[in-house]
N, C-alpha and C positions, 0 to 999 in steps of 0.2 A: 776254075776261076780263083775258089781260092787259095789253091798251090801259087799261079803268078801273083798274087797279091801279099804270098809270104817271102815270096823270091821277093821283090820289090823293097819289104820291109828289111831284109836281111841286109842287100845293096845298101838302102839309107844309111842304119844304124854303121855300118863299117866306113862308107864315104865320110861320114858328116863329122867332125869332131866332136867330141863330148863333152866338151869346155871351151869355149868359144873365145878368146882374150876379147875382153876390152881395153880401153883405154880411157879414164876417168880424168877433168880437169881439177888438179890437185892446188896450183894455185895460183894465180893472174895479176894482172896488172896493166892497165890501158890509159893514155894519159894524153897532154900535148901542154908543150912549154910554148909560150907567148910573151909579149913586149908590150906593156901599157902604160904610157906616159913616160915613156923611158924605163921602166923599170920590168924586165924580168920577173914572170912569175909562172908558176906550175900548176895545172888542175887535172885530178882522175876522174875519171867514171866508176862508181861503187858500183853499176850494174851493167852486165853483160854480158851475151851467150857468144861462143866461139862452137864452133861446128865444122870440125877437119874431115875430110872424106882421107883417108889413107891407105895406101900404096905400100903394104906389108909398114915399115914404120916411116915411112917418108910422105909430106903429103903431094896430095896431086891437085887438090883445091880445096878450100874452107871459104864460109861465110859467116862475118862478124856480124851482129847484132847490140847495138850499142841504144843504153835508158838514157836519153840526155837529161834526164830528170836529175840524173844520180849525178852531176855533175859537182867536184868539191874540189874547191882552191886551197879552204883551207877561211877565205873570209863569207860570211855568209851575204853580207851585202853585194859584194860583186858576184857571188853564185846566183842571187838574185837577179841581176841584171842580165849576166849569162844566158838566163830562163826565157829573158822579156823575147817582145816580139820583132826587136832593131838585133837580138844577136841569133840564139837559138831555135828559140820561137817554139818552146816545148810544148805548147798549150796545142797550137796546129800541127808540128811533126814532132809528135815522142821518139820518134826511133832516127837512129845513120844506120843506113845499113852498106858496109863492102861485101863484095861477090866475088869471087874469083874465077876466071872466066879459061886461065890457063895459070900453071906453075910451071919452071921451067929453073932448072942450074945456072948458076951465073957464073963467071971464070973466079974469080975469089973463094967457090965453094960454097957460097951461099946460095938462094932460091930468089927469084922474081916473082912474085905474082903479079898477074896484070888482070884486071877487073874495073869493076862500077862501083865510085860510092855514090849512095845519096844521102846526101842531106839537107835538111830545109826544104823540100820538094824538090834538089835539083839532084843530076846525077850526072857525074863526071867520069872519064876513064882515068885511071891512075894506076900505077906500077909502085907498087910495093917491095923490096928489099929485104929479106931475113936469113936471118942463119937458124939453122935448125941442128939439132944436136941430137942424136938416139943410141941409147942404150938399152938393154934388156927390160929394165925396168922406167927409165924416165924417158919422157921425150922435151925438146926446150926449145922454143920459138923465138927470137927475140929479134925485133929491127925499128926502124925509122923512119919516117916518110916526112918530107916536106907538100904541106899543104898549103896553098893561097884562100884563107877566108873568106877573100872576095868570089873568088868563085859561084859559092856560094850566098851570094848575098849577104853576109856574115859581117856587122858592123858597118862603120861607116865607109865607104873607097877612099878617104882621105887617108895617109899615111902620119899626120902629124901622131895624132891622140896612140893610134895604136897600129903595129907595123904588121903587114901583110900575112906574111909567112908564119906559120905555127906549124911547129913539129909535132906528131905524132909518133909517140912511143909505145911499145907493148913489151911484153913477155909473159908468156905462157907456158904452163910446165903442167904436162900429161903424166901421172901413175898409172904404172896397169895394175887392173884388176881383175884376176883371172879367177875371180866367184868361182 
């Protein structure tokens, strides 16, 4: 018994790598440009987990995790409002979360994701857009998506005060760390 028990250990230690790479998020950025009162303006999220499952360095699907707490325009009174319970409604859902449900190449070169987001208690399908970039050492995520707020119960349905569509922006940039 424990002859097969040191054959077994022998097989591991040679199968298994000895340094296993990771891949660390080195540094982010997650955002959406909006239209209020006629006027163009920008807010990020200070906080948020991204979660790539990878396909030697390409991904095959990730799940965003987003703090709408962390929400910054840049004014703190309209972050405020952001907060209340006619937009975000941070106090009942802290979190959006997108899933990615499939990834898939797109003829441009870039990648589709297609998944759920939710947010505000609802959850939509959506098709995400990115390019994705790998090298030995970085990996770079970057795309777009058009979102309707209303969807979401997100402000008012009227279109005067503030227009529908909000972009959603990202970019994320992986280091490896091969500890």
């Amino acid at each position: 018994m424990s002859d097969l028990f040191l054959r077994l250990c022998v097989v591991l230690c040679v199968c298994l790598p000895v340094s296993a790479s990771a891949w660390g998020l080195a540094e982010g950025r997650l955002g959406f440009s909006a239209v209020a009162e006629g006027e163009p303006f920008e807010a990020w999220f200070d906080a948020f987990t991204i979660r790539p499952d990878l396909d030697g360095t390409s991904p095959s699907a990730f799940e965003v995790e987003i703090e709408l707490e962390s929400v910054d325009s840049g004014y703190p009174d309209r972050d405020i409002e952001m907060r209340s319970p006619d937009w975000l409604d941070v106090e009942a859902h802290p979190l959006a979360r997108f899933t990615s449900t499939s990834v898939e190449p797109i003829a441009d070169g870039g990648f589709l994701a297609r998944g759920d987001l939710m947010l505000k208690g609802v959850s939509r399908a959506l098709a995400v857009p990115f390019t994705w970039e790998a090298n030995d050492n970085r990996l770079r995520m970057t795309g777009t998506v058009d979102v309707d707020r209303r969807w979401f119960g997100i402000g008012p349905n009227e279109e005067d005060a503030v227009a529908p569509m909000v972009v959603v922006s990202f970019e994320f940039v992986w280091a490896r760390d091969d500890g």
